[in-house]
N, C-alpha and C positions, 0 to 999 in steps of 0.2 A: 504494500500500500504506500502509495506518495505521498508526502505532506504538500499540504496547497503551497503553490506561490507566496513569499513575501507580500507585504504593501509596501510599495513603492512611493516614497514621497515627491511629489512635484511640487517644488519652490515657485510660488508666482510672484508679482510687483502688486502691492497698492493692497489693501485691505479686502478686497473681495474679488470677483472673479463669475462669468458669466459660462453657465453651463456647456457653451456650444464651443465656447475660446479655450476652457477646459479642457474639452475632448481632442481639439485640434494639438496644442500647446503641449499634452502630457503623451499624446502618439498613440491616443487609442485609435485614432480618425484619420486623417489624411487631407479632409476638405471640411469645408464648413456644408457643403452639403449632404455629404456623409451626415454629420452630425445630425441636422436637422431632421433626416428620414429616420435616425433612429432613436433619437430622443421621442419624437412624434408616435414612431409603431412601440413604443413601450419597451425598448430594448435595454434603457439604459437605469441604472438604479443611483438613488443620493442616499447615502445612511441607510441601504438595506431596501428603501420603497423606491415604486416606479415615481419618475417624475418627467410627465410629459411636455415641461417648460424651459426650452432652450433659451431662452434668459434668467434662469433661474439661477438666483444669486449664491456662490456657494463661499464658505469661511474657511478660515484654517481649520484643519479636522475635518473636515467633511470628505466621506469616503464617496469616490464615485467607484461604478463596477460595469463594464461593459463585455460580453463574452465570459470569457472563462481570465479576467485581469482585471484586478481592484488597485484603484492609484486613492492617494489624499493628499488635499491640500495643504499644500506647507506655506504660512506667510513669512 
C-alpha cells in the first residue's frame, strides 16, 4: 500500500488569491481555461468541498485538491 502524496505548499504574493490564478500559478492547470471548465463541472475541491466559484477567494491554508494532487496556500 502507498502513502498519499505530500501537500505541497504554493507560496503566492498579497494576502489572498483567486481560485482560477491558483490552479494556473501552482501547475495543477495549464490555462485559465482549463481552470474555469473544471472549477464549473465540480472537479475541483477548497478544504475538502466542491467549490464551483472561480473567483473564489482562497487564504493561507487553504487546501485546494484537483485529480489525484492537493497543493495549499502558503502567504
Amino acid at each position: 500500500m502507498t502513502s498519499p502524496d505530500p501537500i505541497e505548499d504554493i507560496p503566492v504574493d498579497g494576502e489572498v488569491i483567486r481560485l482560477g490564478q491558483f490552479l494556473k500559478l501552482s501547475g495543477l492547470l495549464d490555462s485559465g481555461g482549463n481552470a474555469k471548465e473544471v472549477i464549473i463541472d465540480g472537479y475541483v475541491t477548497v478544504n475538502g468541498e466542491v467549490d464551483r466559484r472561480r473567483g473564489r477567494q482562497l487564504h493561507g491554508g487553504d487546501l485546494v485538491t484537483f485529480e489525484d494532487r492537493t497543493v495549499r496556500v502558503r502567504i
